[in-house]
MITORSE-172658 format. One record per residue (C-alpha): z, x, y. Coordinates in nm, 3 decimals, padded with zeros to 5 digits. Layout:
<lumlos>
<pz->Z px->X py->Y>
...
</lumlos>
This chain:
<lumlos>
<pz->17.010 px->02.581 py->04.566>
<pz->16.762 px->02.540 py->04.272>
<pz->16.730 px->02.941 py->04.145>
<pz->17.095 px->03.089 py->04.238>
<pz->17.161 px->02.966 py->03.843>
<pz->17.182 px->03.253 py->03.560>
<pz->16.840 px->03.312 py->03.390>
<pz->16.829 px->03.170 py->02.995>
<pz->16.697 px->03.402 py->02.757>
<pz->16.365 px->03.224 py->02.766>
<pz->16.343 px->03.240 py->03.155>
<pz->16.397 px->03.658 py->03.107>
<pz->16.144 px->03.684 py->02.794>
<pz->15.869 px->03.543 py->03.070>
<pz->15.937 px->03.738 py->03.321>
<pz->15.947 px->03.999 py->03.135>
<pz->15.602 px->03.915 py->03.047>
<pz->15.489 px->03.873 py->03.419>
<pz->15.630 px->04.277 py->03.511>
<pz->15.371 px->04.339 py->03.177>
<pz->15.116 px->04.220 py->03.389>
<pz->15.180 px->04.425 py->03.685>
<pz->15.171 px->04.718 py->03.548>
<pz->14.903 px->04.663 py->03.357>
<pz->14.731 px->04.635 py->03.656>
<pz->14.754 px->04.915 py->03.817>
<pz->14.623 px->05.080 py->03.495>
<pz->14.231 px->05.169 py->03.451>
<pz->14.059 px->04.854 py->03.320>
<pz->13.990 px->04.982 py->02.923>
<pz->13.954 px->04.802 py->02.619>
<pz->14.280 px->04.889 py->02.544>
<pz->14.430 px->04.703 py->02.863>
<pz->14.176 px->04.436 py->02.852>
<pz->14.321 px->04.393 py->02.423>
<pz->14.682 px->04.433 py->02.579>
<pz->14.622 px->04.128 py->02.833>
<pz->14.502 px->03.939 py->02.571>
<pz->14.845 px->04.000 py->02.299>
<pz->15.021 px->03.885 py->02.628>
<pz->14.837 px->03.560 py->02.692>
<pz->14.841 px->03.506 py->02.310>
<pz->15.267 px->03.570 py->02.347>
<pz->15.278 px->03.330 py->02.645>
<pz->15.115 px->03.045 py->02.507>
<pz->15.303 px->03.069 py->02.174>
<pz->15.650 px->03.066 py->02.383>
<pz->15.527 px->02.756 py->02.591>
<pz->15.439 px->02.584 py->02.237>
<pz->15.809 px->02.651 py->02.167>
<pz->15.934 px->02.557 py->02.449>
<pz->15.723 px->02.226 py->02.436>
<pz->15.881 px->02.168 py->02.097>
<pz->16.204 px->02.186 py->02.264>
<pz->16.140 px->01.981 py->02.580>
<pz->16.058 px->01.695 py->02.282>
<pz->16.358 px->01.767 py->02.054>
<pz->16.576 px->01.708 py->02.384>
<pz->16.400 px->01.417 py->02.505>
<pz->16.493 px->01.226 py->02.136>
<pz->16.826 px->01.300 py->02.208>
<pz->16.831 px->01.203 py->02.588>
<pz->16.676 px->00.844 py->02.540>
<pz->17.000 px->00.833 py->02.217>
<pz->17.259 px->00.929 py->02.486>
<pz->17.083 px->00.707 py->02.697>
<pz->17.158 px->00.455 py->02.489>
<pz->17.542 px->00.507 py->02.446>
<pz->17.513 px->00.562 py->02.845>
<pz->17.310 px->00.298 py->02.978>
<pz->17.426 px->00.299 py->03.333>
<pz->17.244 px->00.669 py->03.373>
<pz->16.917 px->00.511 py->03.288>
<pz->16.831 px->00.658 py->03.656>
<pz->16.861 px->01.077 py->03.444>
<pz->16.643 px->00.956 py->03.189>
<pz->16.376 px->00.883 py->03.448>
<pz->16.420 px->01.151 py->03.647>
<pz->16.371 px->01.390 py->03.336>
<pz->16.048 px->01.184 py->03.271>
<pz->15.931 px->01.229 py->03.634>
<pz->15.976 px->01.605 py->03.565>
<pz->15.760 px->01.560 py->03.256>
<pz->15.500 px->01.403 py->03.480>
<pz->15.481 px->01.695 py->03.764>
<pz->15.486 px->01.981 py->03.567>
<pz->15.205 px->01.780 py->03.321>
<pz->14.944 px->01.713 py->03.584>
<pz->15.014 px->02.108 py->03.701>
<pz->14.958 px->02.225 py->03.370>
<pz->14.633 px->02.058 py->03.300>
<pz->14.542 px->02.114 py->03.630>
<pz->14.541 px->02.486 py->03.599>
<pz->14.380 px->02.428 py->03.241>
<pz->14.087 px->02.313 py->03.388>
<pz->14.097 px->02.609 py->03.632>
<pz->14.120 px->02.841 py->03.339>
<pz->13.870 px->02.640 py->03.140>
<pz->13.601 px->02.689 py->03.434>
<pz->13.644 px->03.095 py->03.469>
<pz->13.639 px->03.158 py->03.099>
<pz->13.322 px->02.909 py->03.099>
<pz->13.167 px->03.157 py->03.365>
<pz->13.267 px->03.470 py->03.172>
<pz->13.055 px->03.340 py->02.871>
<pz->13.299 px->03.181 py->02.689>
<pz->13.511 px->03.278 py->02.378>
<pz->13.368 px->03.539 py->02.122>
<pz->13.380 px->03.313 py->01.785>
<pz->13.452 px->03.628 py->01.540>
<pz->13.750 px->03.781 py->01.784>
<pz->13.871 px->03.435 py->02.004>
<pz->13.853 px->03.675 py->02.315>
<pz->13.652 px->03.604 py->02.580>
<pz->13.304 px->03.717 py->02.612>
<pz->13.301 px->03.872 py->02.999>
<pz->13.641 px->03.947 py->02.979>
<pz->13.651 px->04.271 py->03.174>
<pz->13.433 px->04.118 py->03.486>
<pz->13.632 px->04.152 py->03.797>
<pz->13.393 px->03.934 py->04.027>
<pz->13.412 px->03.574 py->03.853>
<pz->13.802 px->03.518 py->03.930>
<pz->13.816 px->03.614 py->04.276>
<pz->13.508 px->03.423 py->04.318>
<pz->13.632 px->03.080 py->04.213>
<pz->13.997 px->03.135 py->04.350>
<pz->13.965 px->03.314 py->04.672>
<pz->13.565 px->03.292 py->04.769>
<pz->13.430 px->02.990 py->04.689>
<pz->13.374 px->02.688 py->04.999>
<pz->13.665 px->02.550 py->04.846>
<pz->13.852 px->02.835 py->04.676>
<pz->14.096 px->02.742 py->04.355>
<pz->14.431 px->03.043 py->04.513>
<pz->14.519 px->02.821 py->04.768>
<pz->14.494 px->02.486 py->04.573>
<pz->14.756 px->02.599 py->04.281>
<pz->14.967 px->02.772 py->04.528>
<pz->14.976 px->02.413 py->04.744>
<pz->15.063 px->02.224 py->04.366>
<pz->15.277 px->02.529 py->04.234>
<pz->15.513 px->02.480 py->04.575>
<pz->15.480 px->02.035 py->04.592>
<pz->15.595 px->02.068 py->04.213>
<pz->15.897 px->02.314 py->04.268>
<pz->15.967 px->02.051 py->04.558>
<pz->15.983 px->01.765 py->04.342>
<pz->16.132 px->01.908 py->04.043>
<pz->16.418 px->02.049 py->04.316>
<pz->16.466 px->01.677 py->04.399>
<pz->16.542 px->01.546 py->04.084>
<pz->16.861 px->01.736 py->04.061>
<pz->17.185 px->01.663 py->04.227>
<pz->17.352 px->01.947 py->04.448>
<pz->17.613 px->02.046 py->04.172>
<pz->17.302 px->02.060 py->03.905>
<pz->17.116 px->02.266 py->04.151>
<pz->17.316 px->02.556 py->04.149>
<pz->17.351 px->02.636 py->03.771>
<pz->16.928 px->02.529 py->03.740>
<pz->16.709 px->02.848 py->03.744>
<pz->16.311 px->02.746 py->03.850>
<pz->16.105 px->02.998 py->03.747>
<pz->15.817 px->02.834 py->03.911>
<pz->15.741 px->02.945 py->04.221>
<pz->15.421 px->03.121 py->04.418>
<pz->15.595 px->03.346 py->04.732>
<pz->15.333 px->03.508 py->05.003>
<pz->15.453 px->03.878 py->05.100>
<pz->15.443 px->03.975 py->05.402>
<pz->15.103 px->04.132 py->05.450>
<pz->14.972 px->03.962 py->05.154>
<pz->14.942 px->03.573 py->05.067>
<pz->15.049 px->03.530 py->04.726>
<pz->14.703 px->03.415 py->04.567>
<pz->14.500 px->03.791 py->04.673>
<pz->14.836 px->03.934 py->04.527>
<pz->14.737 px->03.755 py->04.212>
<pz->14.382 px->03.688 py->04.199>
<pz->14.174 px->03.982 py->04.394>
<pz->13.936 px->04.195 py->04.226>
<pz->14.150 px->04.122 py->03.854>
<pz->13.928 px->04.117 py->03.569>
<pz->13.864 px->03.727 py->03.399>
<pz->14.128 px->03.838 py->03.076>
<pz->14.427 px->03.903 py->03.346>
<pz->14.336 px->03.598 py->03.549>
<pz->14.375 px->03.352 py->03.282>
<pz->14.669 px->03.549 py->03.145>
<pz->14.805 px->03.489 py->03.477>
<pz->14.715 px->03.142 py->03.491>
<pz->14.885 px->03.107 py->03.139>
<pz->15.200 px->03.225 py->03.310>
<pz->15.186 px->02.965 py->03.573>
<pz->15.178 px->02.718 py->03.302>
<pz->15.470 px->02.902 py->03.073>
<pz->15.674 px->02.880 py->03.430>
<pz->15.576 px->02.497 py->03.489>
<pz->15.713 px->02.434 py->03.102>
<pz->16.018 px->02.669 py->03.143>
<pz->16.121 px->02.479 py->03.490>
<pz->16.059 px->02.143 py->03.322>
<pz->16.266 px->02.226 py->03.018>
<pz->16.551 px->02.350 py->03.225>
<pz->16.608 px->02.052 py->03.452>
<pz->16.600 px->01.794 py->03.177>
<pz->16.849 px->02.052 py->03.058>
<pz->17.070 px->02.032 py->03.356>
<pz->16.971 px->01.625 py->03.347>
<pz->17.080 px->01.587 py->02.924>
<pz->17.403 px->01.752 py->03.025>
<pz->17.528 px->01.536 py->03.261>
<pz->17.487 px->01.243 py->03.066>
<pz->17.573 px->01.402 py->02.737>
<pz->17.824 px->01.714 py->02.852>
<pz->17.715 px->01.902 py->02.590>
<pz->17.535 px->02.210 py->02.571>
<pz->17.184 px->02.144 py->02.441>
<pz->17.114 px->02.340 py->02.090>
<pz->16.721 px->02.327 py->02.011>
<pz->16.648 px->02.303 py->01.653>
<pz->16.301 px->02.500 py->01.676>
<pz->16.289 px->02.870 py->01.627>
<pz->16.059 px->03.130 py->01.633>
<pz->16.124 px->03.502 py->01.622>
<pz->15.970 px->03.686 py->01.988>
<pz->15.932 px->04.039 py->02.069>
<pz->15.831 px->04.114 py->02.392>
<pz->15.730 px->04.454 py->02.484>
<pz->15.676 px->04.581 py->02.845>
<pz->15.357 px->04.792 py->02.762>
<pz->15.180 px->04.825 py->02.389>
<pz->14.980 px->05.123 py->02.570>
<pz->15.233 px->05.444 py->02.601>
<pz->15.162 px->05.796 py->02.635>
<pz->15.274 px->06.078 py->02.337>
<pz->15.612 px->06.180 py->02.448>
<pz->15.692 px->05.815 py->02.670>
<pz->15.960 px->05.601 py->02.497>
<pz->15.798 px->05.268 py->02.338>
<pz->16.046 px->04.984 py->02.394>
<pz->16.105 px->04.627 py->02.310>
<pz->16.303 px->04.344 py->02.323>
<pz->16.362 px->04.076 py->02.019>
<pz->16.514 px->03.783 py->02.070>
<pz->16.484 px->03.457 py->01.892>
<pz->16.277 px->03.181 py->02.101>
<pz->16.472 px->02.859 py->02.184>
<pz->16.800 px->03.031 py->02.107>
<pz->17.089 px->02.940 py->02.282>
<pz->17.373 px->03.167 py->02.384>
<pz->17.581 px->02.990 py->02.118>
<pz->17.369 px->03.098 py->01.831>
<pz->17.456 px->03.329 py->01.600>
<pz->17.173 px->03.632 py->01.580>
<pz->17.140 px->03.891 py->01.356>
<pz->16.850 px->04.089 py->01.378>
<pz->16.716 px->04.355 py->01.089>
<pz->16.482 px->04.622 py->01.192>
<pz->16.350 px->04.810 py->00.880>
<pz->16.620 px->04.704 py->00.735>
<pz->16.900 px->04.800 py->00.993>
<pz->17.096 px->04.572 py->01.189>
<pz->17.084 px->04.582 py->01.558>
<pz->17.343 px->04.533 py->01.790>
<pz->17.269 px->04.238 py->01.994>
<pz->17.375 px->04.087 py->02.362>
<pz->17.339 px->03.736 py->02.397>
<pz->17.105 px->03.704 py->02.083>
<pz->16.864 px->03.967 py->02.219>
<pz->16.833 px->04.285 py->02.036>
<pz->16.651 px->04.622 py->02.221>
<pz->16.443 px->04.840 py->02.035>
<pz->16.364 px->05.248 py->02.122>
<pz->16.156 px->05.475 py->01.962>
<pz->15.930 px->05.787 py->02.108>
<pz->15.574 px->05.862 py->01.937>
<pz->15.521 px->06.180 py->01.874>
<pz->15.131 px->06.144 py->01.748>
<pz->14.864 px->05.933 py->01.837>
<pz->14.748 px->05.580 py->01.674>
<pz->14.856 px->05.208 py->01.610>
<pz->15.196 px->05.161 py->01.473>
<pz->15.347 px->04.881 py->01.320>
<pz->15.693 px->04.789 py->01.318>
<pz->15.935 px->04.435 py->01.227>
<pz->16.201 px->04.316 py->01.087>
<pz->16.376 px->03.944 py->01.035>
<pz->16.614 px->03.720 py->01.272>
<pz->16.876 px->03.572 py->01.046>
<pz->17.106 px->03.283 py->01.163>
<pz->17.381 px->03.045 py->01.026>
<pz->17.242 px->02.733 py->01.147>
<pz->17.396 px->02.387 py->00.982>
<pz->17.619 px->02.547 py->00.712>
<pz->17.267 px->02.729 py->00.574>
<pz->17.092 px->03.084 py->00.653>
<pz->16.781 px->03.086 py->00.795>
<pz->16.535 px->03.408 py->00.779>
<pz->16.257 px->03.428 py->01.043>
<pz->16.033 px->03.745 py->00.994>
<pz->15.812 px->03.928 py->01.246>
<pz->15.591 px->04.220 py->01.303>
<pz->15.451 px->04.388 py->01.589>
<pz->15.220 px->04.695 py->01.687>
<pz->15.208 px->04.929 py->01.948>
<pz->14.927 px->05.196 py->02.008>
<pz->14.979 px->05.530 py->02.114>
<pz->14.746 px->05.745 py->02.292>
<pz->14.697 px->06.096 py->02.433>
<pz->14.778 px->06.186 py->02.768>
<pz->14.453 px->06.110 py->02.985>
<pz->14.364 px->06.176 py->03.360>
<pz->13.989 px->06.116 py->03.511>
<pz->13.907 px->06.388 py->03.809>
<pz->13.543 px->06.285 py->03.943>
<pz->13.378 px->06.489 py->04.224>
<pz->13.285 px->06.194 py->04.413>
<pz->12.899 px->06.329 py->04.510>
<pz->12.797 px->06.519 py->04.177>
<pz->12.926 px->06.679 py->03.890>
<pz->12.952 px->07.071 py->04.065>
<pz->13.162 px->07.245 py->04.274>
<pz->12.939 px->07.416 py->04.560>
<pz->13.047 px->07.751 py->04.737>
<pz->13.081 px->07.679 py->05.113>
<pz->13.131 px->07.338 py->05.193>
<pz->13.399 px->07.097 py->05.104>
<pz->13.359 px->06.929 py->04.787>
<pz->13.552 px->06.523 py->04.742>
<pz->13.731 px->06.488 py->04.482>
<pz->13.914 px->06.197 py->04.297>
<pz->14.168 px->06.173 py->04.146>
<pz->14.338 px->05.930 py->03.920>
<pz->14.628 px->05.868 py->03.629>
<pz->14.602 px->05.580 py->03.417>
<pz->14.917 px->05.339 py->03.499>
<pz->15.065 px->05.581 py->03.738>
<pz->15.022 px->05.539 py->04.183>
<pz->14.796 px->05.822 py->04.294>
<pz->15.108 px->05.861 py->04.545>
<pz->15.282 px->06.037 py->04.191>
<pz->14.972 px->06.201 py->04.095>
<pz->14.904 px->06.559 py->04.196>
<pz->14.626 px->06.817 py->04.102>
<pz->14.603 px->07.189 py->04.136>
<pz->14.282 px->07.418 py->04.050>
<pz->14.228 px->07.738 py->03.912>
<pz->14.019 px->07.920 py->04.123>
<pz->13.970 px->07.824 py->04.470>
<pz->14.186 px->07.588 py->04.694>
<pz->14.260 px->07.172 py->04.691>
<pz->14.405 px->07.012 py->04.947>
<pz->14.511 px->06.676 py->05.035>
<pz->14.688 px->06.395 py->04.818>
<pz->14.686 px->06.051 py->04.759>
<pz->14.383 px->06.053 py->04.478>
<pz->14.235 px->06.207 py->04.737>
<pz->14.089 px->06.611 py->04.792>
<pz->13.901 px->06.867 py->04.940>
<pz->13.824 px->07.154 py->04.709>
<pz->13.693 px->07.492 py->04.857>
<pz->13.536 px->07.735 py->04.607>
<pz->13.401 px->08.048 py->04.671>
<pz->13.275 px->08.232 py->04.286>
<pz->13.006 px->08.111 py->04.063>
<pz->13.148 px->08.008 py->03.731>
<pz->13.428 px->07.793 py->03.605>
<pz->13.686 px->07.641 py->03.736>
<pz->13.949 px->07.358 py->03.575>
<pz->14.083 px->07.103 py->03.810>
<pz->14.442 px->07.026 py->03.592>
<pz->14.621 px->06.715 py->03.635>
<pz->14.998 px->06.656 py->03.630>
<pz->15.216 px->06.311 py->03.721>
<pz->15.575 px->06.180 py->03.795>
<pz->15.621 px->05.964 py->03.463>
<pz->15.989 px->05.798 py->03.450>
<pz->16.113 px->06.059 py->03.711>
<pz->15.970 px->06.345 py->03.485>
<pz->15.629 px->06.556 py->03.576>
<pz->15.417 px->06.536 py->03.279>
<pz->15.084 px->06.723 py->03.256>
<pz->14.822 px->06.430 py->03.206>
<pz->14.524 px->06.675 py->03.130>
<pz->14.229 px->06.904 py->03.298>
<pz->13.841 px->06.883 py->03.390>
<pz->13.656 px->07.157 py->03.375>
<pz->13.355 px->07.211 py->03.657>
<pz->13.098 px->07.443 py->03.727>
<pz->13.055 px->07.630 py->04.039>
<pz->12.733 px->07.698 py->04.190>
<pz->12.588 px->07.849 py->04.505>
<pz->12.360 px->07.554 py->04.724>
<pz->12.011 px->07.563 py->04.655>
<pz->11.816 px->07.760 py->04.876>
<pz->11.682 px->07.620 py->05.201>
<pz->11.304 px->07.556 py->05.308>
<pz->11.179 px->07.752 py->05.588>
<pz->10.981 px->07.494 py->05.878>
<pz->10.787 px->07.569 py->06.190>
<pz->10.753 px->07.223 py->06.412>
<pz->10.872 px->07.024 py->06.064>
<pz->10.594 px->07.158 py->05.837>
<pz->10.653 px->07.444 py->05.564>
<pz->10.309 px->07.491 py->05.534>
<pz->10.017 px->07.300 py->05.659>
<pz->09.831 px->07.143 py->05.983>
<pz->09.962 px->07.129 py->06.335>
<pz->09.827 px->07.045 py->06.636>
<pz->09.806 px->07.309 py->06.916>
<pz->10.007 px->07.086 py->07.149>
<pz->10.290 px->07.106 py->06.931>
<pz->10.302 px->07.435 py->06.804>
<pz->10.273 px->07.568 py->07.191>
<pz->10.659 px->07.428 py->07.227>
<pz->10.861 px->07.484 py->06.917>
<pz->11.155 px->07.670 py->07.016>
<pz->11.105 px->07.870 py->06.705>
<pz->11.184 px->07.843 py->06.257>
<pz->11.450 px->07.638 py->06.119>
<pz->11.614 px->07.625 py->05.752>
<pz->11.610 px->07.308 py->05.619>
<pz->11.821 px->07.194 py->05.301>
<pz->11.623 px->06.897 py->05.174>
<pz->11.761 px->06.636 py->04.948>
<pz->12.111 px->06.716 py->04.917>
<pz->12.385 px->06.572 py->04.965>
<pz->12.661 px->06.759 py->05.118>
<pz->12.630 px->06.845 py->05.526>
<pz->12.547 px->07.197 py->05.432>
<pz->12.374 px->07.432 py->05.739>
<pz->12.221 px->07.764 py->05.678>
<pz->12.149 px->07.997 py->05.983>
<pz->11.823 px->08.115 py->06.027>
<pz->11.892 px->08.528 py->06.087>
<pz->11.545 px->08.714 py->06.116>
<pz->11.214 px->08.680 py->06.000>
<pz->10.812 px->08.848 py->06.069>
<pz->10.569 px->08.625 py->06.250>
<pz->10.240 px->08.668 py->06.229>
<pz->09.924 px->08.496 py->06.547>
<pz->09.605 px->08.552 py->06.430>
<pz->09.367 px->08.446 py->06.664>
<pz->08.965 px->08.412 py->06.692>
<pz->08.806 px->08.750 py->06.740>
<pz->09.111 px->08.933 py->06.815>
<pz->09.342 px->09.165 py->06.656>
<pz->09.633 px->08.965 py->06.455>
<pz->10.006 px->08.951 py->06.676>
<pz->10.256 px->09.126 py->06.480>
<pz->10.610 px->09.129 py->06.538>
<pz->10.946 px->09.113 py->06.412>
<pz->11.248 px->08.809 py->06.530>
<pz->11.583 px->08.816 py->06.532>
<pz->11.761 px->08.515 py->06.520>
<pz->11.556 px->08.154 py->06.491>
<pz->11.463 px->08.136 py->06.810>
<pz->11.089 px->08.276 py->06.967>
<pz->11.104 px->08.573 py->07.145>
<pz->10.908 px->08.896 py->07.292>
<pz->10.558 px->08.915 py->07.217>
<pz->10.581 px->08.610 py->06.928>
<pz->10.697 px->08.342 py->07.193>
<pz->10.402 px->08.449 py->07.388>
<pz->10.156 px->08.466 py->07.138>
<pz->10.275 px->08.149 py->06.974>
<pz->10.281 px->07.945 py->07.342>
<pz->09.936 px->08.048 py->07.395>
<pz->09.769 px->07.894 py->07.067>
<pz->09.429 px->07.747 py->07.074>
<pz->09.322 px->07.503 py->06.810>
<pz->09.116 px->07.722 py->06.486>
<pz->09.407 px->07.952 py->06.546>
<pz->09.668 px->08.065 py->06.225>
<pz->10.035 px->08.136 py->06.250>
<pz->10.202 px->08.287 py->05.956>
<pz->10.604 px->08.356 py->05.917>
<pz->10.738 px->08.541 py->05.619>
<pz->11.018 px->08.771 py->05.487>
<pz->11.258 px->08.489 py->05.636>
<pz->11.621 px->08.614 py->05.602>
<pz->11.881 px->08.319 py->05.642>
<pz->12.271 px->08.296 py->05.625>
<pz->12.446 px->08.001 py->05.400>
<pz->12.768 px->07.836 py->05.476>
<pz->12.988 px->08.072 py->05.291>
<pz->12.792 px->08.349 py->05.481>
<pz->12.573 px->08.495 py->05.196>
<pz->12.246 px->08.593 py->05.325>
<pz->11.960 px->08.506 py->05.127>
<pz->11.551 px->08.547 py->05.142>
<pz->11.342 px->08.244 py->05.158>
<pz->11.017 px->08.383 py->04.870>
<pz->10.780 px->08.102 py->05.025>
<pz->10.633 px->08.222 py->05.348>
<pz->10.552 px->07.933 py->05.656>
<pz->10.119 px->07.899 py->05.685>
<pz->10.041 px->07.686 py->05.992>
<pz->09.713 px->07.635 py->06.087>
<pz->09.692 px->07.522 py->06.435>
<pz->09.447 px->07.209 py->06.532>
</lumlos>
């Protein structure tokens, strides 16, 4: 069937391109992913363009062959019925990317890059949201196209014709969400770009397979371009930076030598790999030439290409505020750019972390300092990725309330049936309790010597609870040196005493 054929060198330099855009992302959107996306779309388009070229080179010398070979007229057409698909697919998904870089503002006229590129709402809006969502659409035309291009071939073509184009659900995930949820606008329409470089790659190879069997020739193109294409232009100091160079349009007749600063590369089936590991950070530049014998002459075809290079980077975030507190568990997240969390652990200095995932709990237990450090599986290796540094506090002390009020009116009624004082933590955020432990309350009423005694515990008892449950209205209840217990067990003094006066 249509696929079981071996990949050309053009078919591997876009997919190759596609795995750039998964990992990309996973990564952190930052400017320098968001720039990255954009080198990629700029690569894919530029390929298609070639490929284009080639599609019409081919096409010149089908309708020729054609000519010599009139009784496989029916190849000719078939070729131009592949034209036709993959043509009304392409501009079809134009006008899809036309629309979301239209919502996103448009194009920046200084930089060509679009305006809202790093929005992640406008994408999955149009193709997954909308009353009559875009996803499912170019899925339906990506699979009627494959279809139909399938069905111009006979079954012996079929099996040495690779179609690139295809759109696959996973199991627990249909294949537009795979592509289109929650991406920002650049990595849509990079995305969409690649639909379009597979449409162009499928077309070109089944009048390919078409050509052949009238012609029984191998097809040579006679555009070239040199390509590198580079899995990531984002590494770490102390990753490997690697790329491939090939020649675009190349056939695996041509003979390719490629030059990198001015040393020749060994090459496998005109593609040549280049390695080298940073060891600072920065943009680098690199490039060479493509050289080939082409029609008794030699033909030089020059290229550069940059890379940056950063420092290792982590973000840990506590996810309620920026402190630690003693006594309560404090969330924390953690994250790796362009690694899972699943291969991203953390450890920290003073206290204890548990969990995993990007997920923690961290306990603490001394004011001060502590440094949450960061370390990740990169390429089977664990590499430290970097440290945050937090500050660790006790929680703020509580606010001592009789019947809900620290200090002010309440009615006689009410005050007769409060069980006793609480300690209330107002306005923060963690589910922190403190323990009320003992405290003096004070019943002064009208023309008769003040009640005096001392409580254990929050609760009313002794001579208090019955001095407090027999409160008249004019009369004053007063609760001070308040001793409470926090949830590491520190005891503490509440300073502001509890005035009520009883109505």
């Amino acid at each position: 069937m249509a696929g079981a054929g071996k990949q050309t060198a053009r078919q591997q330099m876009i997919n190759l391109m596609y795995l750039v855009l998964t990992a990309m992302l996973a990564l952190n959107v930052s400017a320098e992913v968001l720039n990255a996306f954009k080198t990629v779309n700029d690569s894919l388009e530029e390929s298609t363009k070639n490929v284009d070229g080639s599609i019409t080179s081919t096409m010149e010398s089908f309708k020729k062959a054609i000519a010599k070979n009139p009784e496989k007229k029916n190849l000719l057409e078939n070729a131009e019925k592949a034209i036709g698909y993959t043509e009304e697919l392409y501009k079809y998904v134009q006008g899809i990317k036309d629309d979301i870089i239209k919502e996103a503002e448009g194009r920046d006229p200084v930089t060509g890059d679009i305006i809202g590129r790093d929005n992640l709402d406008i994408a999955t809006r149009i193709m997954l949201e909308e009353k009559n969502p875009q996803g499912p659409v170019i899925k339906s035309k990506i699979l009627d196209v494959k279809a139909k291009l399938e069905g111009l071939l006979g079954e012996k073509m079929k099996n040495r014709v690779s179609i690139s184009l295809d759109a696959k659900d996973e199991k627990d995930k249909s294949w537009e969400v795979k592509q289109f949820s929650s991406v920002p606008v650049t990595a849509a329409v990079t995305i969409l770009t690649k639909i379009q470089a597979d449409a162009k790659n499928s077309e070109a190879e089944i009048i390919k397979a078409l050509y052949q069997s009238v012609s029984g020739d191998e097809i040579i193109f006679n555009q070239f371009s040199a390509n590198v294409a580079a899995p990531s232009s984002y590494v770490l100091v102390g990753q490997p930076y690697e790329a491939k160079v090939s020649l675009a349009a190349a056939t695996s007749s041509s003979d390719v030598q490629v030059y990198i600063g001015g040393t020749k590369m060994t090459t496998t089936n005109g593609v040549a790999s280049y390695h080298v590991t940073p060891n600072s950070v920065g943009e680098f530049t690199w490039g060479g030439k493509i050289v080939i014998t082409r029609n008794g002459k030699i033909e030089e075809y020059p290229f550069t290409q940059k890379y940056q290079v950063a420092a290792p980077a982590a973000v840990a975030m506590a996810d309620k505020m920026n402190v630690l507190y003693i006594g309560v568990d404090n969330p924390i997240t953690v994250s790796a750019a362009g690694v899972s969390n699943s291969k991203v652990s953390a450890s920290i200095s003073g206290g204890s972390l548990t969990g995993g995932n990007g997920k923690y709990i961290a306990r603490v237990s001394t004011p001060g300092t502590v440094n949450i450090n960061i370390s990740a599986e990169v390429n089977g290796k664990m590499m430290n990725m970097g440290s945050q540094s937090y500050r660790v506090k006790f929680i703020p002390d509580p606010i001592a309330k009789f019947g809900g009020v620290a200090s002010g009116k309440l009615s006689a009624g009410s005050a007769r049936v409060q069980p006793g004082l609480q300690a209330v933590l107002e306005n923060f955020d963690f589910d922190a309790r403190f323990t009320v432990v003992s405290y003096n309350g004070y019943v002064i009423k009208k023309r008769q010597d003040a009640i005096v005694a001392s409580n254990t515990g929050a609760s009313l008892s002794g001579s208090l609870k019955d001095a407090v449950s027999s409160v008249v209205a004019g009369d004053k209840i007063i609760f001070d040196e308040i001793k409470v217990s926090d949830p590491s067990g520190k005891i503490r003094f509440i300073k502001t005493p509890v005035s009520i006066q009883v109505q």
